[in-house]
Each structure stands twice: as C-alpha cells, then as structure tokens.
C-alpha positions as CSV (number, residue, x, y, z in Angstrom):
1,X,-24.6,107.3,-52.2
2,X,-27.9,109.0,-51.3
3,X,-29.6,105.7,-52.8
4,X,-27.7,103.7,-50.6
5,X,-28.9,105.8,-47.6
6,X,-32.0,106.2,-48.1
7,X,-32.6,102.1,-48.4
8,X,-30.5,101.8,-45.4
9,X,-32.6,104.5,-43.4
10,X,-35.9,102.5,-44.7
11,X,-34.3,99.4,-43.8
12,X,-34.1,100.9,-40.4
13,X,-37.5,102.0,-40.3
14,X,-38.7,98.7,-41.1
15,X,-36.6,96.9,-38.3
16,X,-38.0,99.2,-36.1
17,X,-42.0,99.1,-36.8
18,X,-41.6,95.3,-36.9
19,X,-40.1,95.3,-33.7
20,X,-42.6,97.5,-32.2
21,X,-45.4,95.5,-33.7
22,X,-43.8,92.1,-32.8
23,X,-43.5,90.4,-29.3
24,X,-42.7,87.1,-27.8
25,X,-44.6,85.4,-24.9
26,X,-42.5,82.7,-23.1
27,X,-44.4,79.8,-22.0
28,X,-43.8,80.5,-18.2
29,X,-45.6,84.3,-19.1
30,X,-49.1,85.6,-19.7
31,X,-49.1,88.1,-22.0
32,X,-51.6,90.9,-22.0
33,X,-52.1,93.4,-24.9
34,X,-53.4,97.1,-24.3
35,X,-55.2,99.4,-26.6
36,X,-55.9,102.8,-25.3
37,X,-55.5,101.5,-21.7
38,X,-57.9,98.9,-22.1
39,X,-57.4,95.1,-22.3
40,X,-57.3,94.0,-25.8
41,X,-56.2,90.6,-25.5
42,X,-54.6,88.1,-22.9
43,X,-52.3,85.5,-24.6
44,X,-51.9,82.4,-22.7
45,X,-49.9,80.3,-25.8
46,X,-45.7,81.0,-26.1
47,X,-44.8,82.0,-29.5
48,X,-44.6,85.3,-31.7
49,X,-47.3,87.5,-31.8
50,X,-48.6,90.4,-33.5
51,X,-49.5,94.0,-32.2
52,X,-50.2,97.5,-33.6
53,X,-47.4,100.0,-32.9
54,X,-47.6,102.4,-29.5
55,X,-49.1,104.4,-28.6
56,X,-51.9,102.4,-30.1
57,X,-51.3,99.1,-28.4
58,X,-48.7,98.0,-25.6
59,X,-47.9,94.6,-24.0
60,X,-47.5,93.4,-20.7
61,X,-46.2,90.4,-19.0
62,X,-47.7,88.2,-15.9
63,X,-46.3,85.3,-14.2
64,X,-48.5,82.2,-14.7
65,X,-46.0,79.8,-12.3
66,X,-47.2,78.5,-9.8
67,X,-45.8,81.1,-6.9
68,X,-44.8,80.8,-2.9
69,X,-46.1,83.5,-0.5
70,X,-44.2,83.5,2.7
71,X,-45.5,84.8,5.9
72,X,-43.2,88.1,7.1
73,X,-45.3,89.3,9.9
74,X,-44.3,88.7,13.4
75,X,-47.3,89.9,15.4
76,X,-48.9,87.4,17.8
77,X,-52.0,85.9,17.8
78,X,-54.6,84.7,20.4
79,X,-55.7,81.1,20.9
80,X,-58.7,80.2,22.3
81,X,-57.5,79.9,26.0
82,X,-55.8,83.8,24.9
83,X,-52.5,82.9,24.4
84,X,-50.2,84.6,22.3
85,X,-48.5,82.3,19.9
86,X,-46.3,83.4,16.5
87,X,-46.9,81.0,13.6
88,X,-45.0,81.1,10.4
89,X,-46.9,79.8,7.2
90,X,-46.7,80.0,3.2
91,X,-49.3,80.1,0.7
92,X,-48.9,78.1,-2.7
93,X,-50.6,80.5,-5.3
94,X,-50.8,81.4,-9.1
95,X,-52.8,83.5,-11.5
96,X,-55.3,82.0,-13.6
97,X,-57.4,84.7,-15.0
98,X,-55.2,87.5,-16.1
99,X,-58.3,89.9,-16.8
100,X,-59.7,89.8,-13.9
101,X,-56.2,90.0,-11.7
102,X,-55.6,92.9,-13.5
103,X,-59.2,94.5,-13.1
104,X,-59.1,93.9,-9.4
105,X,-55.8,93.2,-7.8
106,X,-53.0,94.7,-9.9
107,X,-50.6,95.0,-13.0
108,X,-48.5,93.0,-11.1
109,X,-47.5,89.5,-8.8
110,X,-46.3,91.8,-6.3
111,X,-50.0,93.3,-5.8
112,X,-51.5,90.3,-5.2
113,X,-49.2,89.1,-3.1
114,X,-49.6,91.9,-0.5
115,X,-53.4,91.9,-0.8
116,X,-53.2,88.0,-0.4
117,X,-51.0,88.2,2.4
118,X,-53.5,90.4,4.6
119,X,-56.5,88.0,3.6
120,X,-54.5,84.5,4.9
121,X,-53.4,86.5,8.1
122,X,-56.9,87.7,8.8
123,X,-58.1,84.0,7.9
124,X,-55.4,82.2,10.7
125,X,-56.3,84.8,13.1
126,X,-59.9,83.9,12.9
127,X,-59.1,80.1,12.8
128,X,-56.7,80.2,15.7
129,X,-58.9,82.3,17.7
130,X,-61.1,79.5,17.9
131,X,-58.4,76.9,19.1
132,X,-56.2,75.7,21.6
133,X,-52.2,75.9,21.6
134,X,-52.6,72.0,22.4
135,X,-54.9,71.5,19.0
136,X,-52.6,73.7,16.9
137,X,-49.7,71.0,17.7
138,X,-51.7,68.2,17.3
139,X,-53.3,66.4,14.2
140,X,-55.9,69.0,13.8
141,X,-53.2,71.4,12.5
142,X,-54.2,70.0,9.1
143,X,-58.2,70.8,9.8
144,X,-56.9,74.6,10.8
145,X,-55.0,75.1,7.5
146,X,-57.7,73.1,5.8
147,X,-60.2,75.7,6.8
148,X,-57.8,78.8,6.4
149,X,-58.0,78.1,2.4
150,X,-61.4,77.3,2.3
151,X,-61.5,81.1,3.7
152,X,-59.1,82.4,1.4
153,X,-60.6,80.9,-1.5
154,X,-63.9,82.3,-0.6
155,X,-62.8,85.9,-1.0
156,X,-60.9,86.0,-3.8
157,X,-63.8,84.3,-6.0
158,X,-66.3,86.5,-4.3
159,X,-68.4,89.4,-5.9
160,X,-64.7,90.9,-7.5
161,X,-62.9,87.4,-8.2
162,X,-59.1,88.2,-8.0
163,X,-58.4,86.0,-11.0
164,X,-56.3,83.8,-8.6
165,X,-56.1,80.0,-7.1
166,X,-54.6,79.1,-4.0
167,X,-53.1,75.6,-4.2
168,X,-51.9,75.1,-0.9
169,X,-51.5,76.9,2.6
170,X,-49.5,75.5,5.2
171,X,-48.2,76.6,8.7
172,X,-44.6,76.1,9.2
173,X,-43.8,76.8,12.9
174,X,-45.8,77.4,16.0
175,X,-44.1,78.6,19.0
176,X,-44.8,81.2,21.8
177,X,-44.0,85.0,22.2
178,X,-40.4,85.5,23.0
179,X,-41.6,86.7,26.6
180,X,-43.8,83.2,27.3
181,X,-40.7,81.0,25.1
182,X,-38.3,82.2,28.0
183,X,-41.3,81.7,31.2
184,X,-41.7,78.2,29.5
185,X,-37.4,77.4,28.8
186,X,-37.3,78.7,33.1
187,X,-40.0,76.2,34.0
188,X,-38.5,73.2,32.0
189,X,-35.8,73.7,33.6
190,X,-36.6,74.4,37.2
191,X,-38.6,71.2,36.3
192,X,-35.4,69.2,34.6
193,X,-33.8,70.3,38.0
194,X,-36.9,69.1,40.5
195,X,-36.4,65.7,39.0
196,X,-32.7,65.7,39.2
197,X,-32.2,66.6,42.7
198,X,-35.0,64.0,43.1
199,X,-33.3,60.9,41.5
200,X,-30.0,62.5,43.1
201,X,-32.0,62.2,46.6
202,X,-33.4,58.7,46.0
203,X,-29.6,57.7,44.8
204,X,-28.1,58.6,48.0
205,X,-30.9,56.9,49.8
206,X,-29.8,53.8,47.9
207,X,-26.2,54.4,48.3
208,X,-26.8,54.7,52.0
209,X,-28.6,51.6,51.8
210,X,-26.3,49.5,50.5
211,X,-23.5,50.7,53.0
212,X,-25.6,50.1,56.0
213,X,-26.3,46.9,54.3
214,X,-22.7,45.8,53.2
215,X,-21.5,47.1,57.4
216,X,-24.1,45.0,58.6
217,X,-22.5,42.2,56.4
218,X,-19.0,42.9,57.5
219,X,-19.7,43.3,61.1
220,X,-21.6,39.6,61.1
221,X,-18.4,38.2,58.9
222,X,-16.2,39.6,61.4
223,X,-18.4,38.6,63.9
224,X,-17.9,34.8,62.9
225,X,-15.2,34.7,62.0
226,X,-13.7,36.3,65.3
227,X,-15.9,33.5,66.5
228,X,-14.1,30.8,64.5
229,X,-11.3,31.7,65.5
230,X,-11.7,31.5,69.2
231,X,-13.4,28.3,68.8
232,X,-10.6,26.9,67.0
233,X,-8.2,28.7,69.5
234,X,-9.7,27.8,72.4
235,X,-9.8,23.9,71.0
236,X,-6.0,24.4,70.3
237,X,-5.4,25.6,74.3
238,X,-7.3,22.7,75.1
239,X,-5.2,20.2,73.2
240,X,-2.1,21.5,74.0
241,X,-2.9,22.0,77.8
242,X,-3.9,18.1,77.2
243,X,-0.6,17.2,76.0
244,X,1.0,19.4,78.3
245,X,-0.3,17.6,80.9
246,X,-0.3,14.1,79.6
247,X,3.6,15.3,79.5
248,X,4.2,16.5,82.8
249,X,2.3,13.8,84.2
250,X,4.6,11.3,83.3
251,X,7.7,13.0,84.9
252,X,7.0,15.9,87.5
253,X,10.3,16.9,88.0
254,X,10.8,17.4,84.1
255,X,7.6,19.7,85.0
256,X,8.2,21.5,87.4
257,X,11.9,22.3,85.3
258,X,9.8,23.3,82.3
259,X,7.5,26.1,84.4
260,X,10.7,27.4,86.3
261,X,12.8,27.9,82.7
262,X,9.0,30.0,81.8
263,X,9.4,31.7,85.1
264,X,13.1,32.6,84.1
265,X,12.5,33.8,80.6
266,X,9.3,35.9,82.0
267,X,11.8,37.7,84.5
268,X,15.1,38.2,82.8
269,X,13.4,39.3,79.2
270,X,14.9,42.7,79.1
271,X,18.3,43.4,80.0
272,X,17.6,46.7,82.6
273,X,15.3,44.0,84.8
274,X,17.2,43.9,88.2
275,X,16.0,41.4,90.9
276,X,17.2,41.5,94.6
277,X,16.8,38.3,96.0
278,X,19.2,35.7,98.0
279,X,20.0,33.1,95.9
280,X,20.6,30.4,99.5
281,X,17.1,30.9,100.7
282,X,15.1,31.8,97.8
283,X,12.6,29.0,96.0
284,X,12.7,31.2,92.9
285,X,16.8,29.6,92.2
286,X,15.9,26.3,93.2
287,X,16.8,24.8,90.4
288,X,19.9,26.1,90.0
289,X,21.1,25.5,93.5
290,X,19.8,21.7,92.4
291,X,22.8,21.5,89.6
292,X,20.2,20.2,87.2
293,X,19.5,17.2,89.2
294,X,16.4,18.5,88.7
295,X,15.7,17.3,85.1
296,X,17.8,14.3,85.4
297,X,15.6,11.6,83.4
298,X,13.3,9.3,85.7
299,X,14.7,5.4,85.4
300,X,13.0,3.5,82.7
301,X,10.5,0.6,84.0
C-alpha cells in the first residue's frame, strides 16, 4: 500500500510540474513569458509551449485582434467659428509589438485603450479647432479623420513607440451642444411656421381670387341671361299683343267683351271685394245690361 502511494503521490508531482512548465497560446493571443520580471520571450505562434516552473518564469496573455475603441466623452469641442459641437468617433486598433506595449503602455488592452483614447481626443480637438461646423458635415470629414490618424500614428511611434497600429479612425456623429440643438430645433420651427403661414396667406389670396373671379362670372351669366330672357319676353308681348290685335281687329265688339271679362276677373278675384255701384247707369255692367248681345258673332261676308 505505501508503494502504491508513494507512485500515486509522484504521479501527482509530475502532473503538477508539467502543468506549471507547460502553457498553451491560442492563435487569437500573444503570449509573453517572464523571468524574474523581465521579458523573456513573446510568442506570437498557437501551440504548446515550454517554460521553467514559478517563481522562475510566468506567462502572460495579450490580445492580438484587431480591437474597437469607442469614444465615451461628452465634452464639447470648438470649431473654428467657436462653436461647440459633440462628435462621437471610434478608433480601429491592435497590438503589434508586445515588447514594447508592455515597456511603455501596459500589461494590459485596457491600458492602452485609455492612454489611446486621450491621444485621439486631443488629435480631433486640434483638427476641429481649425474647421468649420459646415466642413465637418461636408466631404472634408474624410480629410479631418484622415489627419486625426496621421496624428495619432505619429505619437505612438515616437521616441517610446507604444507597440501599437491604428487601422482606422472614424467620426460617427456630429451634432451641437444640447443647449444650441434646442436654439437650432426653435428656429426650424419658427421657420417651418414663417413659411406656412406664408403659403397659408398666399392660399387665401388665391382662394379669394377665384371667388371674386367665379361672382364676377355668375353676375355676367345672370346678367345675360336676365337679358335673354327679357328679349325673348319682350318678343313674346310683342307677338301676342300682335295677335291680339290682329284678333280684335276683325270683330270689336268680341274686343271690347274680351277686356270687360279681364275687367271682371281683376275686380271680383277675392271673395271679401265689395263694389258699390248702380248697375242702370254704370258703364262698368254694360255688358251685362247688353244680355250678351254684345259677343253675338258679326255676319259672315
């Protein structure tokens, strides 16, 4: 039994120095040995790979992806006319020389990230500093950013290269502070407004226009028409006071019948009319005292 135990207690030992000297590096991973503190070797291939036991060596690991960098600051920055504008940007970066990001940034992506964050703020607020709101939304957007990673690239490979390349840099949104967004919104829209009551005005001009217009148009329809019609009327009166007298010509006593029946109808059309006259000496009953004689009809010829 003690055999047993002591090979399974060696065993042990075994596993466990092999696993202290043993260590993987995954091809997305720099790995970076230490000995003593100091760097021993970086190891840029995946695989297995060999080590002494700590405390006489350690390992690290360092992200060689390529890596975003996302602006998070919100304070404001002055154009050349001194506006204050916000822009929003990222920064496409990744580590290349793990000796020298290690030497002068940090053990870490997170150290570089906050030391290149500062840099590509500092770089925009120069850049933007020397140019107009109106130029930041135009096509030479792409001249700002190209010149804000010319800038960037020039300090980390300066007299302490960072061991880092920026691929890309790019501004996302531009926009005013919150206090000129809402000064800008009011003036839109007092403008939006102007132009409304405007094309409102210019309607109702039109509108009354068209109704002076189409009055005008009734009142000369009407007009001739009322015209028309008299005409017409008028020729009508004419004809039948023609025929009326081409009538009465031929037989004056059928005449002067016809205009005292008229004169009857005229006087007795309502039932309450009450006349006072004497029917012996009064012209207005001549034709009845005549018994109809009257409208006897004239012998033929």
């Amino acid at each position: 039994m003690n055999r047993i135990g002591l090979v399974v207690s060696s065993v042990l030992v075994l596993l466990a120095l092999a696993s202290s000297t043993l260590f993987v590096v995954d091809q997305r991973q720099f790995g970076v040995v230490y000995a003593l503190g100091q760097i021993k070797e970086v190891i840029t291939e995946p695989g297995l790979n060999f080590k002494l036991p700590p405390p006489f060596q350690n390992v690290s690991y360092i992200d060689k992806r390529l890596l975003t960098l996302d602006s998070t600051d919100t304070e404001p920055m002055l154009t050349a006319e001194k506006q204050r504008v916000v822009i929003d940007w990222y920064v496409r970066w990744r580590i290349s020389e793990p000796s020298e990001y290690i030497r002068n940034v940090g053990l870490n992506e997170t150290a570089g990230a906050n030391q290149l964050n500062r840099v590509v703020r500092n770089a925009f607020q120069e850049e933007i500093n020397k140019r107009t709101v109106k130029e930041l939304l135009s096509l030479k957007r792409e001249d700002l950013m190209t010149d804000v990673k010319t800038e960037v690239l020039d300090k980390v490979r300066g007299a302490k290269p960072w061991g880092v390349d920026v691929v890309d840099v790019r501004i996302t949104r531009v926009d005013y502070v919150e206090a000129i967004t809402e000064s800008v919104y009011r003036r839109m829209e007092a403008e939006r407004k102007r132009v409304a009551n405007e094309l409102r005005s210019t309607g109702a001009a039109e509108g009354e226009k068209i109704r002076a217009d189409a009055d005008r148009q009734r009142e000369v329809t009407v007009a001739n028409a009322y015209r028309d019609a008299q005409k017409i009327k008028g020729e009508g009166d004419a004809e039948a006071a023609r025929i009326y007298a081409e009538s009465f010509g031929r037989d004056p006593q059928f005449a002067q019948f016809y205009r005292s029946l008229d004169a009857y109808k005229a006087s007795f059309s309502n039932r309450t009319d009450v006349m006072v006259l004497d029917p012996s000496s009064s012209e207005f009953f001549k034709v009845f005292r005549a018994g109809g004689s009257l409208v006897a009809p004239s012998p033929k010829k």
